[in-house]
Jmol script that loads the backbone (N, CA, C; Angstrom):
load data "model"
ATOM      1  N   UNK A   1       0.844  -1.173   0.000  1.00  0.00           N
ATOM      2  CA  UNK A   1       0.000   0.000   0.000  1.00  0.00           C
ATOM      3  C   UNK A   1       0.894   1.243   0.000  1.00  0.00           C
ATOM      4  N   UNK A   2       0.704   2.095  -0.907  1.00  0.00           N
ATOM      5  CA  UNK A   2       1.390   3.535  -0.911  1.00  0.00           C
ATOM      6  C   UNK A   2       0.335   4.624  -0.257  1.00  0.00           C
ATOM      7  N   UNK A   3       1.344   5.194   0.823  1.00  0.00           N
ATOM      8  CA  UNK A   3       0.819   6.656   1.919  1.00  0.00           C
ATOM      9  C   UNK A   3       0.947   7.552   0.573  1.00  0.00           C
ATOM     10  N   UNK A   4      -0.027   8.255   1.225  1.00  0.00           N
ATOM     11  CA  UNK A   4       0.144  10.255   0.511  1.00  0.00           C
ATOM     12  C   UNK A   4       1.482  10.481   1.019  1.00  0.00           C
ATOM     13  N   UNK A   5       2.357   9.713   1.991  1.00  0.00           N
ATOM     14  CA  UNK A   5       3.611  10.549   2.047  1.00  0.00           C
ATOM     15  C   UNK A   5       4.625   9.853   1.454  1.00  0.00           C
ATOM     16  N   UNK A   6       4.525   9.077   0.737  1.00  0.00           N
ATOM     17  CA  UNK A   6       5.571   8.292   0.186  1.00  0.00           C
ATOM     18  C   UNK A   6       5.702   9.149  -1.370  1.00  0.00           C
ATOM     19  N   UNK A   7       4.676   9.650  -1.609  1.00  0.00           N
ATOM     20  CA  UNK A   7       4.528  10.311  -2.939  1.00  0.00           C
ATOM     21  C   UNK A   7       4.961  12.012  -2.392  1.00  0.00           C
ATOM     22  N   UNK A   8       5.031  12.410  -1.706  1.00  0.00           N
ATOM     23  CA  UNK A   8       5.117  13.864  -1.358  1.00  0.00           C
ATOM     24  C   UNK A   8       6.628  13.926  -1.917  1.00  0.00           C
ATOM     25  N   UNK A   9       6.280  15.302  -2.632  1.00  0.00           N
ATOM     26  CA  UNK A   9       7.156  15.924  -3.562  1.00  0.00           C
ATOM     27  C   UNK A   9       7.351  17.469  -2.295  1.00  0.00           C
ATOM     28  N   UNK A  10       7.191  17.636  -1.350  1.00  0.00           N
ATOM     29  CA  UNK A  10       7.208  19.019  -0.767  1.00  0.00           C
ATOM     30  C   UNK A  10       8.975  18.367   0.004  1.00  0.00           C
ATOM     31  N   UNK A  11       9.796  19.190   0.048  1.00  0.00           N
ATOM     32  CA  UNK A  11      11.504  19.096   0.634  1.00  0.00           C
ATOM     33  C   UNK A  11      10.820  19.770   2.198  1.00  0.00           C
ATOM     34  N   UNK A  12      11.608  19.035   2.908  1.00  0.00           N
ATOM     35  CA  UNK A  12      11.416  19.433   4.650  1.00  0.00           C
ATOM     36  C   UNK A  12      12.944  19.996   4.840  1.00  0.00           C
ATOM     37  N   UNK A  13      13.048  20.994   5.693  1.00  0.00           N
ATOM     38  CA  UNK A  13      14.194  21.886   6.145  1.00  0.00           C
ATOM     39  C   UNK A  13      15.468  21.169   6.791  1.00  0.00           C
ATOM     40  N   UNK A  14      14.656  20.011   7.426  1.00  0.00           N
ATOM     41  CA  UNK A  14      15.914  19.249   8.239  1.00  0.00           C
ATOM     42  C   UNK A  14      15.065  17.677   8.940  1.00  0.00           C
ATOM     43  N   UNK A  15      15.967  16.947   9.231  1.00  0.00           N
ATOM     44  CA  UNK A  15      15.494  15.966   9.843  1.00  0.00           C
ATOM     45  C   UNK A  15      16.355  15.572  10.939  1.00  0.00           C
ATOM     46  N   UNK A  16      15.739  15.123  12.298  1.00  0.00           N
ATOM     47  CA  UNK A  16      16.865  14.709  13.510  1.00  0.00           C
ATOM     48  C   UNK A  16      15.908  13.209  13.748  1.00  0.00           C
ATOM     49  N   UNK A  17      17.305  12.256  14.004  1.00  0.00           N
ATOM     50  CA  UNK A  17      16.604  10.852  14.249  1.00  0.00           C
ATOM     51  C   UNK A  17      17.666  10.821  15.248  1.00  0.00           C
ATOM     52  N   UNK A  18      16.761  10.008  16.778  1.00  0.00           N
ATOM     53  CA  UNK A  18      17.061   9.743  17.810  1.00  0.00           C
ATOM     54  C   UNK A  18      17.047   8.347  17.721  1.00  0.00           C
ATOM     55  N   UNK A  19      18.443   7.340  18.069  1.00  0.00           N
ATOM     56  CA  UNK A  19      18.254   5.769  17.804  1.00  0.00           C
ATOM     57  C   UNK A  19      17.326   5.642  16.422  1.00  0.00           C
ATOM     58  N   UNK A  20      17.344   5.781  15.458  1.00  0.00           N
ATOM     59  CA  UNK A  20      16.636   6.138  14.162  1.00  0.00           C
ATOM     60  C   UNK A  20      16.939   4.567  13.755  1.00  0.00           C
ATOM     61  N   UNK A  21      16.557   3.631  12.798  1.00  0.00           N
ATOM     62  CA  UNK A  21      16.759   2.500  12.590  1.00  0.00           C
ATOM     63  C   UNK A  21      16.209   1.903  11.005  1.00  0.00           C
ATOM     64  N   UNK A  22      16.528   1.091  10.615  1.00  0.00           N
ATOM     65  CA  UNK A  22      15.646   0.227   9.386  1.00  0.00           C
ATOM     66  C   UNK A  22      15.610  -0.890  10.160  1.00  0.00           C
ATOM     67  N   UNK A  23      14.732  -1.793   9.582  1.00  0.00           N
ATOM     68  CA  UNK A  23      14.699  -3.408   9.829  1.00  0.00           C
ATOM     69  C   UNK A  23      14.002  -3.362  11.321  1.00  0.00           C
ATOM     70  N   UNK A  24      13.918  -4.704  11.339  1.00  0.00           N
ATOM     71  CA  UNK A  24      13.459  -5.408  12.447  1.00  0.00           C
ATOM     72  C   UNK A  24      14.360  -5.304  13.420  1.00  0.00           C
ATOM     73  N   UNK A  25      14.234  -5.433  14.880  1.00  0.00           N
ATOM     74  CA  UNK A  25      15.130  -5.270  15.627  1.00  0.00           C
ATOM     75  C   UNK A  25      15.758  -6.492  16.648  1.00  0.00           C
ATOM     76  N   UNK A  26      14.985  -7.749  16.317  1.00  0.00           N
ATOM     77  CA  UNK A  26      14.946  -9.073  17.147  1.00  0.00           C
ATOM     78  C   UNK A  26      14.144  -9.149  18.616  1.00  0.00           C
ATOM     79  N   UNK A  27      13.210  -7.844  18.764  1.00  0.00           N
ATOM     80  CA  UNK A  27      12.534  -7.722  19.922  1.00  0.00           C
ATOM     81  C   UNK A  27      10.949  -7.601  19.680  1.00  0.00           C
ATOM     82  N   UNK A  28      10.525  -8.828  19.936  1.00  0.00           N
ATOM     83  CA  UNK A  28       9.116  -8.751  18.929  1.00  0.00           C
ATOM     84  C   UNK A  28       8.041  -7.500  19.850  1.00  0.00           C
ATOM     85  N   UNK A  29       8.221  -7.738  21.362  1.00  0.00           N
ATOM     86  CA  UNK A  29       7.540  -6.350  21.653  1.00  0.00           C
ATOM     87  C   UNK A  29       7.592  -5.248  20.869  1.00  0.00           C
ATOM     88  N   UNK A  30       8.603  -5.221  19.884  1.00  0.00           N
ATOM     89  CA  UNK A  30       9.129  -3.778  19.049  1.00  0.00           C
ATOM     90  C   UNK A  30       8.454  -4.032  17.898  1.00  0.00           C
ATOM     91  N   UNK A  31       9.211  -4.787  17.422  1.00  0.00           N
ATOM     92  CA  UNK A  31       9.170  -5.374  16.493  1.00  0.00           C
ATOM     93  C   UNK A  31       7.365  -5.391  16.329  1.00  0.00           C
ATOM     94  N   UNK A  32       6.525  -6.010  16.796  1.00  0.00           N
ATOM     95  CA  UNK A  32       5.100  -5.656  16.143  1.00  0.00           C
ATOM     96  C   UNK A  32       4.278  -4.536  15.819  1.00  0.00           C
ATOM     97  N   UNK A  33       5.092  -3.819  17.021  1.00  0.00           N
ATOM     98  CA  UNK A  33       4.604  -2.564  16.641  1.00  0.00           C
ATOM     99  C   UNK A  33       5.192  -1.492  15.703  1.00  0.00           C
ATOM    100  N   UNK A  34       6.012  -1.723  15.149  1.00  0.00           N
ATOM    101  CA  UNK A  34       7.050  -1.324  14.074  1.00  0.00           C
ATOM    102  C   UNK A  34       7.292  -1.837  12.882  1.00  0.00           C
ATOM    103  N   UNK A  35       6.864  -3.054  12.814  1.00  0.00           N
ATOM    104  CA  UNK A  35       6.735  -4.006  11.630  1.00  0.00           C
ATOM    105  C   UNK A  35       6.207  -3.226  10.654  1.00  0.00           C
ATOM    106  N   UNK A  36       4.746  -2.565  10.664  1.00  0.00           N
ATOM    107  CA  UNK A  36       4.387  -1.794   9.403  1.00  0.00           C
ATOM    108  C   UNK A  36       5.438  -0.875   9.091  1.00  0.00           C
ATOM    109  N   UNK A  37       6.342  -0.470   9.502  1.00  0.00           N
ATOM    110  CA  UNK A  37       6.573   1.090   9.103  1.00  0.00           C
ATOM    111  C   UNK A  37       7.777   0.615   8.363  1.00  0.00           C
ATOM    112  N   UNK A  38       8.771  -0.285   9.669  1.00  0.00           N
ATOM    113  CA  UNK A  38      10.157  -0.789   8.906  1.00  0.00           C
ATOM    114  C   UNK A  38      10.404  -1.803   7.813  1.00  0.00           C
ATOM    115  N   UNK A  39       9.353  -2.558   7.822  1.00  0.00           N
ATOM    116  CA  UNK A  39       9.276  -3.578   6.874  1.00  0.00           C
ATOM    117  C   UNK A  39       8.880  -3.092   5.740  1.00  0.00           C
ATOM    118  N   UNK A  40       9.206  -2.269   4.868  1.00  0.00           N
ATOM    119  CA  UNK A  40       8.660  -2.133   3.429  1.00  0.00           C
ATOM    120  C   UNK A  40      10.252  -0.878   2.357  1.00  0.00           C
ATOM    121  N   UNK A  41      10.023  -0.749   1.259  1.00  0.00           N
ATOM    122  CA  UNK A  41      10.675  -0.420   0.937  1.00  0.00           C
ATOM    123  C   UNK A  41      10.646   1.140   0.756  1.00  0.00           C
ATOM    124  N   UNK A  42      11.516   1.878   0.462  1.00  0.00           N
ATOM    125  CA  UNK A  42      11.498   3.427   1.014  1.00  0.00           C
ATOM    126  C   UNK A  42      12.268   4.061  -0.434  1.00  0.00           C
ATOM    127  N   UNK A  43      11.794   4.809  -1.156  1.00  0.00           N
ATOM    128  CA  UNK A  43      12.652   5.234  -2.647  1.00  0.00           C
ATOM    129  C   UNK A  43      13.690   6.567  -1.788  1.00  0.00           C
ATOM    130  N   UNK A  44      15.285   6.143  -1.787  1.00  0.00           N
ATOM    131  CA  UNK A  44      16.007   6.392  -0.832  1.00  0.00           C
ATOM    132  C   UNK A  44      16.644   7.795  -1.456  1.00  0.00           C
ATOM    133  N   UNK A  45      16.647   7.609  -2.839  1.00  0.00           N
ATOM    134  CA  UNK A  45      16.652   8.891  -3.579  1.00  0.00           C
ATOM    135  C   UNK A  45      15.984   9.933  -3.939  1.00  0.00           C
ATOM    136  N   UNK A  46      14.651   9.294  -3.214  1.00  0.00           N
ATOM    137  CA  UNK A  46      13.938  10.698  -3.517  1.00  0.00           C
ATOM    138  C   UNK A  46      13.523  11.268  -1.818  1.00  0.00           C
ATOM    139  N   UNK A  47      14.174  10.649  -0.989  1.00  0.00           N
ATOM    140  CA  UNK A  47      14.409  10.670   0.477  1.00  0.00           C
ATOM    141  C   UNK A  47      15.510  11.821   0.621  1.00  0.00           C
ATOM    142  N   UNK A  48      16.503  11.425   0.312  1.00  0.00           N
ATOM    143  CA  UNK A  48      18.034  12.354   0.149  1.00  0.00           C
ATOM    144  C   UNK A  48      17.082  13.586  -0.606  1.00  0.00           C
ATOM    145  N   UNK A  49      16.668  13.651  -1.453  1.00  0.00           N
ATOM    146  CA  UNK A  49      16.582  14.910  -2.568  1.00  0.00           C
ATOM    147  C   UNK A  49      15.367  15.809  -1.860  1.00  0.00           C
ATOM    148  N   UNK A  50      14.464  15.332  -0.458  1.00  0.00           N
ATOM    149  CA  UNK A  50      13.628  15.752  -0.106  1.00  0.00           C
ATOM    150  C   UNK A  50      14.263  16.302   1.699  1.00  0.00           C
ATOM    151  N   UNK A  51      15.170  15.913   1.692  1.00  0.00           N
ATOM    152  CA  UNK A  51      15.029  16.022   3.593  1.00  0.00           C
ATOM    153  C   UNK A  51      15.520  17.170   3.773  1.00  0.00           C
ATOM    154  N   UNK A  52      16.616  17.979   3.233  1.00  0.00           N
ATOM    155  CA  UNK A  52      17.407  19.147   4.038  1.00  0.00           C
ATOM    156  C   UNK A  52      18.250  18.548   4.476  1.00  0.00           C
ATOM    157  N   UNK A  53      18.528  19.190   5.756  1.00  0.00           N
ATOM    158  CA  UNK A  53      19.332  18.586   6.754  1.00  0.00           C
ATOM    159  C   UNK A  53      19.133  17.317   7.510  1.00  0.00           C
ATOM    160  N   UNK A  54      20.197  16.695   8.057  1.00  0.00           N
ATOM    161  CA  UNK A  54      19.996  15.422   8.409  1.00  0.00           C
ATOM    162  C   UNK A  54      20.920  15.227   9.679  1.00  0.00           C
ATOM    163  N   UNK A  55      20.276  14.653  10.830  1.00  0.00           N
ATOM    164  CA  UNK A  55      21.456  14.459  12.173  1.00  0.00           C
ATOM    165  C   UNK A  55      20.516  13.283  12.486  1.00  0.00           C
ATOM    166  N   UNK A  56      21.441  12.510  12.594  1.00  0.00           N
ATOM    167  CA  UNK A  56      21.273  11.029  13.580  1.00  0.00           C
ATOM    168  C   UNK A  56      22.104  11.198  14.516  1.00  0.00           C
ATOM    169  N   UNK A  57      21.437  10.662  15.890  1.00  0.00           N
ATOM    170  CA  UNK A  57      22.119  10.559  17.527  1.00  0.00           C
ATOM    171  C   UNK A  57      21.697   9.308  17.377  1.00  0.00           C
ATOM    172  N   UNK A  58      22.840   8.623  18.288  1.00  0.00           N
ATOM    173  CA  UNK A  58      22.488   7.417  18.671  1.00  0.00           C
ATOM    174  C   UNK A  58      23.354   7.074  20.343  1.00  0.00           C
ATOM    175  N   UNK A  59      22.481   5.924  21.224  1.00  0.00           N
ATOM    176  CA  UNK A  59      23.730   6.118  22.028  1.00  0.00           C
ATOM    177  C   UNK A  59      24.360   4.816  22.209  1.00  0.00           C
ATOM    178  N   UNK A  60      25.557   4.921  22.531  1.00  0.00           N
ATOM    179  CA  UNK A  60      26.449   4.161  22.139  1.00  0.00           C
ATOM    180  C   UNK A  60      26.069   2.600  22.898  1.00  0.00           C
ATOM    181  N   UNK A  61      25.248   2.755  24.128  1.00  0.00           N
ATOM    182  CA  UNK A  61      24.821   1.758  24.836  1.00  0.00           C
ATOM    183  C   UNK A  61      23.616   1.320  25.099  1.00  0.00           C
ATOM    184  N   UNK A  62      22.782   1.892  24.231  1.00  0.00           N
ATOM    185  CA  UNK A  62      21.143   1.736  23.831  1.00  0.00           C
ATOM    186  C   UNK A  62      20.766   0.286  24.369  1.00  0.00           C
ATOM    187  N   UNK A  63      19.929  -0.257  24.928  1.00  0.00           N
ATOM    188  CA  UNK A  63      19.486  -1.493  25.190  1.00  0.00           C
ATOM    189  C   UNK A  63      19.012  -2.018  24.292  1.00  0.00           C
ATOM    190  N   UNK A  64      18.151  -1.281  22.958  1.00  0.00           N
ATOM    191  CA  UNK A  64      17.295  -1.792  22.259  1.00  0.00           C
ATOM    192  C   UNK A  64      17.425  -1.243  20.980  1.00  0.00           C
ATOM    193  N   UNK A  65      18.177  -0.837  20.312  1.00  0.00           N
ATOM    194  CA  UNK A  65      18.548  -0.194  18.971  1.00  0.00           C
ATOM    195  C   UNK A  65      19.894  -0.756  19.359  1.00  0.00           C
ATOM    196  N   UNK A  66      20.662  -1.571  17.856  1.00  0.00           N
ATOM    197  CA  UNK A  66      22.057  -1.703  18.217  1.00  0.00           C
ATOM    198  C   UNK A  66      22.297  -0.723  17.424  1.00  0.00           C
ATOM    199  N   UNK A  67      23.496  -0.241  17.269  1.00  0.00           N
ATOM    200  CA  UNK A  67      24.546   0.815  17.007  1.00  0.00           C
ATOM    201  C   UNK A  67      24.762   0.551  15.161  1.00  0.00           C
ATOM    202  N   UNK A  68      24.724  -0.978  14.814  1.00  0.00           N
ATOM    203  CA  UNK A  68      24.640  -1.188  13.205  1.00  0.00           C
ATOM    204  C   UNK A  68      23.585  -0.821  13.107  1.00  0.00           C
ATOM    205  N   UNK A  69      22.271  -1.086  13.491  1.00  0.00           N
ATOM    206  CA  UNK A  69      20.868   0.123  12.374  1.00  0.00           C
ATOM    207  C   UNK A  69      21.040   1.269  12.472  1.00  0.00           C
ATOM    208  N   UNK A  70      21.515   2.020  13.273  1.00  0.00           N
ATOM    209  CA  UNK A  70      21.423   3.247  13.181  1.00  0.00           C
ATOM    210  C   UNK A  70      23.131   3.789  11.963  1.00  0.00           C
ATOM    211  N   UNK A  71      24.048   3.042  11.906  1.00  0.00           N
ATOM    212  CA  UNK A  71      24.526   3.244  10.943  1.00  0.00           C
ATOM    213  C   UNK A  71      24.019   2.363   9.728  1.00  0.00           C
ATOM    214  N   UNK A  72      23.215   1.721   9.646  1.00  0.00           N
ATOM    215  CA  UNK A  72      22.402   1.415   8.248  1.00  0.00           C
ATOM    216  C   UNK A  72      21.824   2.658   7.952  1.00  0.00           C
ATOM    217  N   UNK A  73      20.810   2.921   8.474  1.00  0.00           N
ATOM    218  CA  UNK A  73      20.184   4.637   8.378  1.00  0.00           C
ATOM    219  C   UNK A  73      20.911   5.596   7.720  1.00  0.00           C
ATOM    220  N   UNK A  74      22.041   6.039   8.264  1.00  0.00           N
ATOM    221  CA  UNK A  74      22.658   6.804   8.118  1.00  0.00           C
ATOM    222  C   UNK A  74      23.489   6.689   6.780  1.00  0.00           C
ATOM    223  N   UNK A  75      23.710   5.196   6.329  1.00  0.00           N
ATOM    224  CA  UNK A  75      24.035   5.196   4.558  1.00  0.00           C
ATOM    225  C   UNK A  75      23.238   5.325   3.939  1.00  0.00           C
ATOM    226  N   UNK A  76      22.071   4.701   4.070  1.00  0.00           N
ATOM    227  CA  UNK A  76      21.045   5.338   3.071  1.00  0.00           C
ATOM    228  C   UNK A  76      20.361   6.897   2.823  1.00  0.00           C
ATOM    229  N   UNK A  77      20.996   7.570   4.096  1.00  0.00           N
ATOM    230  CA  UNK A  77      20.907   8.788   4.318  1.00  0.00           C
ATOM    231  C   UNK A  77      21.896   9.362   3.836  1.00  0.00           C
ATOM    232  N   UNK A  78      23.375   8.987   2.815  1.00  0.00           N
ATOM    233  CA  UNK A  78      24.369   9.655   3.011  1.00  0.00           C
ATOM    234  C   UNK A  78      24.788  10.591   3.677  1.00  0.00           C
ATOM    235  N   UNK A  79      24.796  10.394   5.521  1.00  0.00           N
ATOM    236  CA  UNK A  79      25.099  10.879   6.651  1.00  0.00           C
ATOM    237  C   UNK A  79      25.937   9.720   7.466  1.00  0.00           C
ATOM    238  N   UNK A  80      26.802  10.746   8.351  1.00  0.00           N
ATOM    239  CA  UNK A  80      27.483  10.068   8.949  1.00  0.00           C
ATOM    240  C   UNK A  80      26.692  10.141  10.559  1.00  0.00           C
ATOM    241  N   UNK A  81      26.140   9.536  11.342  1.00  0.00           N
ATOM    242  CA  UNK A  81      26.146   9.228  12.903  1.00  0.00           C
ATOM    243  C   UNK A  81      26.386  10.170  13.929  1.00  0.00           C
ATOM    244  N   UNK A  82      25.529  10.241  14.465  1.00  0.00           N
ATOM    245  CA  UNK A  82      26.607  11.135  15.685  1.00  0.00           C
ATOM    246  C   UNK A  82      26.490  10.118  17.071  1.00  0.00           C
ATOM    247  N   UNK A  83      27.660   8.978  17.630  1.00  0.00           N
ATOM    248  CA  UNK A  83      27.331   8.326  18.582  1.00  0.00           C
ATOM    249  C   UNK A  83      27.819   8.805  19.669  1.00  0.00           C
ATOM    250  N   UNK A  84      26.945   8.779  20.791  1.00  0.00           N
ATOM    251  CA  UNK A  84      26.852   9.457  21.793  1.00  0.00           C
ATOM    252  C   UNK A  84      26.900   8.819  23.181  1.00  0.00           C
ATOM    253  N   UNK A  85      28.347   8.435  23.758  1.00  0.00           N
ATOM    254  CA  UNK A  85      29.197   7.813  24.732  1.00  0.00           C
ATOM    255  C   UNK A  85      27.795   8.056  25.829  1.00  0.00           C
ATOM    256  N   UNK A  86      27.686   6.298  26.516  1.00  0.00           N
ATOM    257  CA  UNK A  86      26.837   6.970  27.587  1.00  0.00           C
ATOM    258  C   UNK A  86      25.461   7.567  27.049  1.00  0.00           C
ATOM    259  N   UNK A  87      24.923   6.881  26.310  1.00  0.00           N
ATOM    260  CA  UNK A  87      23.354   7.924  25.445  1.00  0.00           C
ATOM    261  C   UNK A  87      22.410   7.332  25.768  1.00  0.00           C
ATOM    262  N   UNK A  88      22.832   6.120  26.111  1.00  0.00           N
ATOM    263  CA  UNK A  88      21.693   5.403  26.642  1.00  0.00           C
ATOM    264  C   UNK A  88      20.609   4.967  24.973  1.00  0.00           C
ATOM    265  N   UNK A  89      19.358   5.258  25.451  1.00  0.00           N
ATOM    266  CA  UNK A  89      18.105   5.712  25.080  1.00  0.00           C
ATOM    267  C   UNK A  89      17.645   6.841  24.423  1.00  0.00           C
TER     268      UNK A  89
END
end "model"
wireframe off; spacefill off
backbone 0.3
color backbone group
């Protein structure tokens, strides 16, 4: 199924993702409730050509986001990470 926002042609000023992620995460509490959003495919170029700015935080000791999705994110974002010693959550 395609959202009205998957088609939006309007560019946003900036974007900040906190523990930001793709994929499944191996925690099905999460994981079900996230399944719609992460599980499908995302046109990554017309993502880049729409966002602005871009900052990913992540923290370096997250319980529940590992540290590889949030640098998956961040390639398909051609952005680099910002990991954050001690970030917890």
């Amino acid at each position: 199924m395609v959202q009205a926002s998957d088609r939006s042609e309007v560019p946003v000023l900036g974007c900040l993702f906190a523990s930001g992620f793709l994929g499944l995460l191996g925690n099905p509490e999460f994981d079900n409730v996230n399944r719609t959003f992460v599980c499908r495919e995302f046109d990554w170029e017309k993502v880049r050509k729409n966002m602005g700015a871009v900052v990913l935080y992540h923290g370096e000791d997250n319980p529940y986001v590992p540290t590889s999705k949030c640098v998956e994110l961040a390639g398909k974002l051609n952005t680099e990470p910002k990991i954050v010693k001690e970030g917890g959550t």
